[in-house]
C-alpha positions in Angstrom: -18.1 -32.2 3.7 -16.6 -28.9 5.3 -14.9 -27.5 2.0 -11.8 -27.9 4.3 -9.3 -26.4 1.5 -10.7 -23.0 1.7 -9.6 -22.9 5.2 -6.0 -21.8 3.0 -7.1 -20.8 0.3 -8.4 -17.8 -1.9 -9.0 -18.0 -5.6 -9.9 -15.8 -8.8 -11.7 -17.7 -12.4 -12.2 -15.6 -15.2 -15.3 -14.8 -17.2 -15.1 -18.3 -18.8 -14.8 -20.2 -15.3 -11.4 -21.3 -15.5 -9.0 -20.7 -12.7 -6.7 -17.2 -12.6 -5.6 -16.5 -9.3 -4.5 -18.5 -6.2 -3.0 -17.8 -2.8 -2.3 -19.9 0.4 -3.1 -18.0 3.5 -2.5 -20.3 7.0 -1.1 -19.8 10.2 2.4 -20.6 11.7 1.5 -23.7 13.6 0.0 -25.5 11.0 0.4 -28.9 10.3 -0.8 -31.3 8.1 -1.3 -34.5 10.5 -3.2 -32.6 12.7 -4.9 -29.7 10.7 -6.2 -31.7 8.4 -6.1 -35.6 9.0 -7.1 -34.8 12.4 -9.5 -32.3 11.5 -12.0 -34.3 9.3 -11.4 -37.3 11.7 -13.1 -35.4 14.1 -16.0 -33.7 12.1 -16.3 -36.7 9.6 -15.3 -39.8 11.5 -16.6 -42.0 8.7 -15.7 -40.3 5.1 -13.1 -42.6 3.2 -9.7 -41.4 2.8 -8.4 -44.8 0.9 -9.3 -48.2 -0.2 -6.3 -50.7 -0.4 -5.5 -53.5 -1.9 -3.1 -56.0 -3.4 -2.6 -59.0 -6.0 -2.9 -61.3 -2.7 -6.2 -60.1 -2.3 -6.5 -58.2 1.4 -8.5 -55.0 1.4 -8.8 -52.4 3.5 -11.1 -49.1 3.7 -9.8 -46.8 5.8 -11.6 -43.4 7.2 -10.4 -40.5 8.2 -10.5 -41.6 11.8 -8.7 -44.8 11.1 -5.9 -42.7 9.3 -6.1 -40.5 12.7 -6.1 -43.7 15.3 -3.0 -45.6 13.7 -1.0 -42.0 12.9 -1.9 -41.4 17.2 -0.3 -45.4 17.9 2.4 -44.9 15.4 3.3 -41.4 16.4 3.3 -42.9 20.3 5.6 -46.1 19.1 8.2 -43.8 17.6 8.2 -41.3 20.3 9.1 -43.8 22.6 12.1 -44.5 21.1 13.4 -41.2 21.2 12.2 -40.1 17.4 10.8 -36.2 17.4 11.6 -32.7 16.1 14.4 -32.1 13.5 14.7 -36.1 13.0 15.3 -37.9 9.9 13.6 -41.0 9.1 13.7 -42.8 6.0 10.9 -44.7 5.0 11.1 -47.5 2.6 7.5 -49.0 2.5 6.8 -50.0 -1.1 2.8 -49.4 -1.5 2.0 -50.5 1.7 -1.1 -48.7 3.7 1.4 -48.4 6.4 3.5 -45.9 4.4 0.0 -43.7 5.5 0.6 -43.9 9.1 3.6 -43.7 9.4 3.9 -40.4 7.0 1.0 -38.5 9.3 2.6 -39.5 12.4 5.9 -38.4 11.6 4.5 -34.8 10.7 2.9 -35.1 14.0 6.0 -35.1 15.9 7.6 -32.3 13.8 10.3 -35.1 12.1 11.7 -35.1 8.7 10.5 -37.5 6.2 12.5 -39.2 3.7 10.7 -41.4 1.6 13.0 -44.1 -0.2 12.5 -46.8 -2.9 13.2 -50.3 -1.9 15.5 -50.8 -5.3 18.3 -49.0 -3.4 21.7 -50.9 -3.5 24.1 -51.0 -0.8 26.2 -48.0 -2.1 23.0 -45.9 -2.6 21.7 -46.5 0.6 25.0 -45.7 2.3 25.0 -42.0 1.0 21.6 -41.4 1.7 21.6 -42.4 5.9 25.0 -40.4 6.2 24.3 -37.7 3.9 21.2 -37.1 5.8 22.1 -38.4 9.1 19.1 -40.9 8.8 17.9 -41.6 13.2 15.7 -44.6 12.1 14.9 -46.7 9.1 11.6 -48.0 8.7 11.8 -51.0 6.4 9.5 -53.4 4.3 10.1 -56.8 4.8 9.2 -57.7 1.3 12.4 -58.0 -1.1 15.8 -57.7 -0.2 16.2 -54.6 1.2 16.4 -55.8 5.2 19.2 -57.4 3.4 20.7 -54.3 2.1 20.4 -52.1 5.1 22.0 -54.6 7.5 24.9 -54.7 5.1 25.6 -51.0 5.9 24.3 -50.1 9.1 27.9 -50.4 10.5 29.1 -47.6 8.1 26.3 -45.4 9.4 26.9 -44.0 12.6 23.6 -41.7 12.7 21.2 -45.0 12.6 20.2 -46.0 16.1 16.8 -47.6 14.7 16.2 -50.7 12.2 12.3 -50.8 12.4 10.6 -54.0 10.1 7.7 -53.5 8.1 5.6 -56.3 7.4 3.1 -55.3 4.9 1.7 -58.7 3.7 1.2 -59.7 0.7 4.3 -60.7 -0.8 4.7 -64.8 -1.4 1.1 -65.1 0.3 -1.3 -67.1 -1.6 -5.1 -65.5 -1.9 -6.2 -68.1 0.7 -3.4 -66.8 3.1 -4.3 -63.3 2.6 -8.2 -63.0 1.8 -9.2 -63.4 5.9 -6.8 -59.9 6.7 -9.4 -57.6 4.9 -11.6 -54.9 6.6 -11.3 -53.0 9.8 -10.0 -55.7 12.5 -6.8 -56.9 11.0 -4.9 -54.0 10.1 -1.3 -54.7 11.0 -2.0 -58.0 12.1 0.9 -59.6 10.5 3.8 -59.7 12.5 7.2 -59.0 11.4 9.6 -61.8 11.2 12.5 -61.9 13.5 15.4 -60.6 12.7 18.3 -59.7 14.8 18.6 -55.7 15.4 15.3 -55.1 14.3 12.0 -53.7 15.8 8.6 -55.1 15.0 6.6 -52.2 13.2 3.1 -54.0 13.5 3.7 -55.4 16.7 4.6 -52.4 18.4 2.2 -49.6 16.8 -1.0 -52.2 17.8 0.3 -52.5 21.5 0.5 -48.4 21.3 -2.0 -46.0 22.7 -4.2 -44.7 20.4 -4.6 -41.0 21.6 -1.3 -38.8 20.9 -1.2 -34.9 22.5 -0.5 -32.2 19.7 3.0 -31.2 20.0 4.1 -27.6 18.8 5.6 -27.6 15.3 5.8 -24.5 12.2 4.5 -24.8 9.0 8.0 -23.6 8.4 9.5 -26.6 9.8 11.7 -28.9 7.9 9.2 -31.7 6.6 10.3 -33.4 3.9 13.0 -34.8 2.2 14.2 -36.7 -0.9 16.7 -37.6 -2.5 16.3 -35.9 -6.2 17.6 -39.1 -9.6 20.2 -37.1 -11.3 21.4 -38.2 -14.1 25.2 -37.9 -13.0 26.9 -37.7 -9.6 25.0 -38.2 -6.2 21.5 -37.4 -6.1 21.0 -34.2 -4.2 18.9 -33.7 -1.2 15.7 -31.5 -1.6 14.7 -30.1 1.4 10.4 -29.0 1.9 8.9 -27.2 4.5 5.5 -27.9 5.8 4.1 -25.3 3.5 5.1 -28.0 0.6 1.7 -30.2 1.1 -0.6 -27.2 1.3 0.5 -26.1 -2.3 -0.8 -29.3 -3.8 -4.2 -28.3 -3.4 -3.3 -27.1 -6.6 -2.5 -30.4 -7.9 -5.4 -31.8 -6.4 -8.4 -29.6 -7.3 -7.4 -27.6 -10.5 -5.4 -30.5 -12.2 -6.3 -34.0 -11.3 -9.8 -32.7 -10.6 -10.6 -34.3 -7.5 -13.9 -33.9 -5.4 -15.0 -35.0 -2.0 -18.5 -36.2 -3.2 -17.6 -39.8 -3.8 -15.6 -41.7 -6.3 -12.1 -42.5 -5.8 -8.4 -41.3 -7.4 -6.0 -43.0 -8.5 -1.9 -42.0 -9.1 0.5 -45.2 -9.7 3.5 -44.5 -7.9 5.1 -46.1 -5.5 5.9 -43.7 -2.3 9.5 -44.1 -2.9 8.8 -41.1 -5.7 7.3 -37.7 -4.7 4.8 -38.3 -7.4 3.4 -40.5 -4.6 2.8 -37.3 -2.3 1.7 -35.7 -5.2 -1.2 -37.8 -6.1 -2.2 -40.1 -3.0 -1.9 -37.8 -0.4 -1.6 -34.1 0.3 -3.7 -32.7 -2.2 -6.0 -35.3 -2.2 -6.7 -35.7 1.3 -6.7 -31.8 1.7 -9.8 -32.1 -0.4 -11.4 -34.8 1.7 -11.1 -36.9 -1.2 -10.6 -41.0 -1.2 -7.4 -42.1 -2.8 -7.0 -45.7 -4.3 -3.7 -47.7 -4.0 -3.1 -51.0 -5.3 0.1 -52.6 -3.6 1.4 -54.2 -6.8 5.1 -55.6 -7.5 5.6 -55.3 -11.2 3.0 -53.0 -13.0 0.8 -55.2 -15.3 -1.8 -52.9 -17.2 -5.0 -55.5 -17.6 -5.0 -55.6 -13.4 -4.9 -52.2 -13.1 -7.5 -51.7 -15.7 -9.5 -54.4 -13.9 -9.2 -53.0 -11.0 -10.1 -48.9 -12.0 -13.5 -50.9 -13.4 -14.2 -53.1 -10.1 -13.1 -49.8 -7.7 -15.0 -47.6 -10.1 -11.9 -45.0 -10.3 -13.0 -41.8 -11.5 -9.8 -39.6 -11.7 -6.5 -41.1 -13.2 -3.0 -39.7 -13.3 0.0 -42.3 -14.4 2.9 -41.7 -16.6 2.8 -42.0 -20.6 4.3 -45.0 -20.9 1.8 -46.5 -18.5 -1.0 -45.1 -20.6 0.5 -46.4 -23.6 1.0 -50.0 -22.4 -3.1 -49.6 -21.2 -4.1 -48.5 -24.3 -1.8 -51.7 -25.8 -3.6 -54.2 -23.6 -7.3 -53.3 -25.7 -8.9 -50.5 -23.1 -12.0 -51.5 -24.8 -12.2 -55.1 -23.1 -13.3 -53.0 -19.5 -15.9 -50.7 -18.6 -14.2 -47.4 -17.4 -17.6 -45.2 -17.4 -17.1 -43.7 -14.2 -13.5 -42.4 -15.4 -14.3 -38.8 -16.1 -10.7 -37.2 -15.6 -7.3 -38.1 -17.1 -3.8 -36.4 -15.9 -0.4 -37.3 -17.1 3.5 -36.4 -15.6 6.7 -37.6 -15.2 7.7 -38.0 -18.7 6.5 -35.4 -21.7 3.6 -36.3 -23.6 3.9 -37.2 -26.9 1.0 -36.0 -29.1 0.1 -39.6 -31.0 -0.7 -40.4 -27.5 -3.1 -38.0 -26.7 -4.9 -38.8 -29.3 -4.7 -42.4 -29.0 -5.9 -42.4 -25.8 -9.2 -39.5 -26.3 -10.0 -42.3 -29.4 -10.2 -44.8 -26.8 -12.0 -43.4 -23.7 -13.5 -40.5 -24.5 -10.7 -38.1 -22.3 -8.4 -35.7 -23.2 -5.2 -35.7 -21.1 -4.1 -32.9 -19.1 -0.5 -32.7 -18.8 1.6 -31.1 -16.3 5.1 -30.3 -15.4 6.9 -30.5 -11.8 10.2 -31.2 -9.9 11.0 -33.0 -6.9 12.8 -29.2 -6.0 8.8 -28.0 -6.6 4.9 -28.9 -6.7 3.1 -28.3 -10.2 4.5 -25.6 -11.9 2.6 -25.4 -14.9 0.0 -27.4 -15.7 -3.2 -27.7 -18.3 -5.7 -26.3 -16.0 -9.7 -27.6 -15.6 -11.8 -26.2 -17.8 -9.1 -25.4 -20.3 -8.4 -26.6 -23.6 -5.5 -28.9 -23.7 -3.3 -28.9 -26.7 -1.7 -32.5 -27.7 1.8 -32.4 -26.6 1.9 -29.0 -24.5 2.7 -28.9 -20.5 0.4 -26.1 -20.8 0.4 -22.7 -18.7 2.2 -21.8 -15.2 -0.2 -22.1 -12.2 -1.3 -18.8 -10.5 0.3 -19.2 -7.4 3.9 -19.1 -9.2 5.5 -16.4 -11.4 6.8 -18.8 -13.9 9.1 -17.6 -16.9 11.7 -18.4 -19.5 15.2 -17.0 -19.4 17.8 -17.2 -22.1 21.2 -18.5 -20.7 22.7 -14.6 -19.8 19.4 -14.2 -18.1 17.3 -12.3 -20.3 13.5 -13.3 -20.5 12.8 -15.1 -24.2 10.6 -14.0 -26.5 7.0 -16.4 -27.9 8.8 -19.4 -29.4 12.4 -18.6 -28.5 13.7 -21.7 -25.8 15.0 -21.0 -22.5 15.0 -22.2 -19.5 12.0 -22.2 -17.3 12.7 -20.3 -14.2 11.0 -19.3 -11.3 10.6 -15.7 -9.5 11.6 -15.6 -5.8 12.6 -11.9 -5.6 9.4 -11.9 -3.2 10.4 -14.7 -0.9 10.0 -18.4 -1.1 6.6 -19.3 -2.6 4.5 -22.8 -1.0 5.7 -25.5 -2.7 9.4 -24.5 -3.5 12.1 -26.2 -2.1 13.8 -24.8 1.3 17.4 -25.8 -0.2 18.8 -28.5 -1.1 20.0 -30.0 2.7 23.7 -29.5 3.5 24.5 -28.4 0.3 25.2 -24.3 -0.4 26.9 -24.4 -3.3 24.1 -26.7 -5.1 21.4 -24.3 -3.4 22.8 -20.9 -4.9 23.5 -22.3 -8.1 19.8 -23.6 -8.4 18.6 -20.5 -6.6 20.3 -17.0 -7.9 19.3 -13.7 -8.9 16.0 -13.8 -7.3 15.0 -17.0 -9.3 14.8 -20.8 -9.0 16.4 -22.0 -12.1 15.0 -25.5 -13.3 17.6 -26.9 -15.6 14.6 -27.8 -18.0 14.1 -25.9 -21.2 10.4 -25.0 -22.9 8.9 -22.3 -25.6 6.2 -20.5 -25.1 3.9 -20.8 -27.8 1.4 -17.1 -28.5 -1.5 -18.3 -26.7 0.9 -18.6 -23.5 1.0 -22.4 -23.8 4.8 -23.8 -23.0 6.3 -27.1 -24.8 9.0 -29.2 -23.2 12.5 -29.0 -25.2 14.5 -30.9 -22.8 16.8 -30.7 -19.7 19.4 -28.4 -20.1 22.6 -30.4 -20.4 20.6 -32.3 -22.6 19.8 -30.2 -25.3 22.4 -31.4 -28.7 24.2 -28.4 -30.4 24.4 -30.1 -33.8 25.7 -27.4 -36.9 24.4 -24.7 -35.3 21.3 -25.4 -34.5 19.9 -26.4 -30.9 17.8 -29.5 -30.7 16.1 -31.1 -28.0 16.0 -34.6 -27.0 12.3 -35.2 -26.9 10.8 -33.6 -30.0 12.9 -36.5 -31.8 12.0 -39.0 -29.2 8.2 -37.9 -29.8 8.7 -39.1 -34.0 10.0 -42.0 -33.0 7.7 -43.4 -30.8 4.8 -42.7 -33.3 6.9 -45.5 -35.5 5.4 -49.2 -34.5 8.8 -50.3 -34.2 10.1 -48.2 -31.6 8.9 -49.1 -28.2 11.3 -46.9 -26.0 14.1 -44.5 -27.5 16.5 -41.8 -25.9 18.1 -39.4 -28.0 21.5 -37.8 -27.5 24.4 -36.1 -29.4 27.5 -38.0 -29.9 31.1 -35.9 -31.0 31.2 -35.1 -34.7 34.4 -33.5 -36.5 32.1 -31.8 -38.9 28.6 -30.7 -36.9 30.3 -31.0 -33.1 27.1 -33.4 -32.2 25.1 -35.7 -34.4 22.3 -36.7 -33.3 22.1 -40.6 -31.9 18.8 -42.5 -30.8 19.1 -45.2 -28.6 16.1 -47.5 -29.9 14.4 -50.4 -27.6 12.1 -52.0 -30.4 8.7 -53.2 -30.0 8.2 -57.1 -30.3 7.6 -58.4 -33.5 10.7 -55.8 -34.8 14.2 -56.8 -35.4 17.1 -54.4 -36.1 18.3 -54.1 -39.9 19.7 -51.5 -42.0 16.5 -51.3 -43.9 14.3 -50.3 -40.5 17.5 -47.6 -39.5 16.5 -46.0 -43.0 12.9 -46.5 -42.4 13.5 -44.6 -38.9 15.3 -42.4 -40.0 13.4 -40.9 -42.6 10.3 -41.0 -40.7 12.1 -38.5 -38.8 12.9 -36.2 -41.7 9.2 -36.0 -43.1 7.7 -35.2 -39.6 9.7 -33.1 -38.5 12.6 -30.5 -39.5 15.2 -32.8 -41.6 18.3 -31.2 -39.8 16.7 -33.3 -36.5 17.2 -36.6 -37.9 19.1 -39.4 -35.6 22.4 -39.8 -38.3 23.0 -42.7 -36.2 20.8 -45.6 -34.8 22.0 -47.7 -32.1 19.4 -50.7 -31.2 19.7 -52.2 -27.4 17.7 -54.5 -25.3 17.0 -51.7 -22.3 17.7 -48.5 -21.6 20.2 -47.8 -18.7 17.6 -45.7 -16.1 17.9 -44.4 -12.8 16.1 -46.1 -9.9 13.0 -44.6 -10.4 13.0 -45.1 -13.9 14.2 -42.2 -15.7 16.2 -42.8 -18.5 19.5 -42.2 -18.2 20.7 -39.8 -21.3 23.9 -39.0 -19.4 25.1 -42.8 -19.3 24.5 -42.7 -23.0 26.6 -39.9 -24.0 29.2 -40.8 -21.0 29.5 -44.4 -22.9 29.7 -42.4 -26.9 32.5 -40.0 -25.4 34.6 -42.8 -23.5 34.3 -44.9 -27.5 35.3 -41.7 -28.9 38.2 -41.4 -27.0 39.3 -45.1 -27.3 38.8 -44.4 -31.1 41.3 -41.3 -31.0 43.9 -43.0 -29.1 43.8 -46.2 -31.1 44.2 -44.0 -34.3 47.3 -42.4 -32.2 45.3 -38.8 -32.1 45.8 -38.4 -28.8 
């Protein structure tokens, strides 16, 4: 171990041990494939970076030096095709080890990364190539998404190269996959044929394994994705190489990850940035192992299997995914060597926390980030989590709350979290978003990064998620946010999923609506919208009851799974309208 993080980094704890300062010092040229892949390769050849595997059975354990050899051959594959500085390439590799490879060789030859998920539709994947003009597309063969691809190349004029992923698995049985594990068969399954496209695994084995450093800044464009809105075309968020040092951060102070053994584990597929997040920078930046298991649909007794076979000792997954864990009896596997939870991507909701310390032991430590940023505020190691909080800003930002004229809030007033810039760009903060001005100085104005999400700060510094901004319901006077009422209703049995919105009201301008998914076992009646509602009024404030209950069999969500509260109140304000023109209102 060569404690390679502090290379970058300088840090401050206080008198109880618990982390206060935090600043990134590195030089122009760094670079994260060859800095720090390359970097343990060469002084520990042999320390695990990963252990793979998937439903079909293949498993792979991959060093630092195999991460380094098959970055080299991948780097040298898409090099000769033309693919270097300033290039976009959109990868769309599900779970797949490759996704690995691929992402350290393109940071070797100074190109942009764009991570995709392989749920993209033809229309989706349309205004990503040409908004970005994508050079190359590398592609998993699994699914349809070959499919989707060739339906639009022809309306892409920026995409010289269709590249074909195969990254096993999918529709093998075990006794087809089994004989692919360990050190010798990596890539050994070719792509099939398919007119237009190049063979990823075929051509990165026949590549040389040794690649010459090529000069590239820290400040170069890196990475890009494509952020879900809720409404209109996602925007592109543009990250500079400075982006994957910040998540030591994210590796080290929150999901608490060492280099003396064991083994993390984020579920994400590397479609999201969570991905980047938690099975990669941070992680590897701390000579840590990351675990990733190349699943289709998430099913939470295989992953709980599989964190007792692989003896997982860090966790970080979504609420919802702790919740269906918890739901499939935690009790029935022996987690011992789980010492650290973390939880993002969705606010946590108290009943949860506690459900979940009852059952292993851990507290969850929550935390709070945007594709636009790395962790912003977080519940920091050797704190004291409080159920439900996102907890305190990390050192290395100045993070704040500003009322909407731009005035900082007073302890328990909501605002909107913001971050200072009046000193420059800090690591981990977007560049811009990519071709877009007018998007950039709206987000980015008055020497702040303006989030769109709303919190209060609590005396003790602690922040609480409201909502996002255009989500918050004006109802009589008073402001209410989405999730505290979607946290009450979850605590009901009956409620499985919920999104809360307003909905027009002559009287209050908003009432507040929840859109209920029920739990099986539940069925929608009059008596269970009472029931609802007044568990609402006796947990909470009564002026945040849902007046009206509307019970459906899914969400709508974007394509990474965030519920769509826009489509909600788009589909209550289109009825409304109907409603007035029918009445002859309007």
């Amino acid at each position: 171990m060569q404690n390679l993080h502090k290379t970058y980094v300088a840090e401050l704890y206080d008198s109880d041990g618990v982390l206060s300062d935090f600043s990134l010092t590195y030089p122009d040229r760094f670079n994260f494939g060859y800095d720090v892949v390359d970097r343990i390769a060469d002084t520990e050849p042999d320390r695990l970076a990963m252990i793979w595997t998937n439903p079909e059975g293949e498993e792979h354990h991959f060093t630092f030096e195999d991460i380094k050899v098959w970055s080299n051959r991948t780097a040298n594959f898409l090099a000769s095709l033309g693919i270097g500085k300033g290039d976009p390439v959109m990868v769309i590799a599900r779970r797949h080890y490759q996704f690995w490879f691929i992402a350290i060789a393109l940071h070797k030859l100074g190109a942009i990364m764009i991570p995709a998920t392989f749920m993209l539709k033809e229309h989706d994947l349309e205004y990503r190539i040409n908004a970005s003009s994508t050079k190359a597309i590398i592609a998993t063969n699994a699914g349809d998404i070959a499919d989707t691809v060739d339906n639009v190349a022809s309306k892409c004029p920026s995409l010289e190269y269709k590249i074909l992923l195969n990254g096993g698995g999918a529709g093998l049985a075990l006794d087809d996959q089994s004989h692919l594990s360990g050190p010798d068969h990596v890539c050994e399954l070719d792509a099939p044929e398919r007119d237009g496209w190049l063979d990823f695994n075929k051509s990165v084995r026949e590549a040389d394994e040794s690649f010459t450093r090529i000069a590239t800044s820290v400040h170069d464009p890196f990475l890009l994705y494509f952020s879900s809105g809720t409404t209109g075309n996602p925007k592109m968020v543009l990250h500079d190489g400075s982006y994957a040092l910040a998540h030591i951060v994210t590796a080290k102070h929150w999901h608490n990850v060492t280099s003396d053994g064991g083994a993390h584990l984020t579920i994400a597929d590397t479609g999201w940035g969570k991905a980047v997040w938690g099975k990669l920078y941070g992680q590897w930046l701390m000579e840590a192992c990351v675990f990733t298991y190349d699943f289709d649909r998430f099913n939470a007794d295989d992953i709980l299997a599989l964190m007792e076979k692989y003896g997982i000792t860090t966790l970080c997954c979504p609420p919802t995914m702790y919740r269906l864990m918890a739901a499939a009896g935690i009790e029935k596997y022996d987690l011992s060597k789980l010492v650290y939870s973390t939880t993002a991507g969705e606010a946590l909701n108290p009943d949860l926390f506690e459900m979940w310390k009852e059952a292993t032991g851990l507290e969850m430590y929550e935390g709070f980030g945007q594709t636009e940023t790395v962790l912003s505020i977080f519940n920091v190691i050797g704190s004291k989590p409080r159920a439900g909080s996102m907890g305190k800003p990390s050192p290395h930002l100045s993070v704040d709350l500003h009322t909407e004229d731009g005035r900082p809030c007073n302890r328990g007033q909501t605002g909107e979290i913001v971050i200072d810039m009046r000193s420059g760009k800090p690591e981990g903060i977007m560049t811009c978003y990519y071709r877009d001005e007018e998007r950039t100085e709206r987000a980015i104005r008055d020497g702040f990064y303006h989030t769109g999400d709303l919190a209060w700060v609590d005396e003790d510094g602690y922040y609480w998620y409201v909502g996002r901004n255009d989500d918050v319901i004006k109802s009589s006077g008073y402001r209410i946010g989405p999730f505290e009422v979607e946290s009450v209703l979850l605590e009901h049995d009956a409620v499985k999923e919920c999104a809360v919105t307003g909905v027009p009201d002559d009287v209050r301008g908003y009432a507040v609506k929840a859109t209920i998914v029920l739990a099986d076992g539940f069925e929608p009646s009059d008596e269970l919208t009472k029931e609802l509602q007044t568990h609402v009024k006796t947990t909470t404030a009564p002026y945040k009851y849902p007046r009206i209950i509307d019970y459906v069999d899914e969400l709508p969500k974007t394509v990474n799974g965030k519920i769509r509260r826009g489509a909600i109140r788009e589909a209550d304000e289109q009825k409304a309208r109907e409603a007035q023109a029918a009445s002859g209102l309007v």
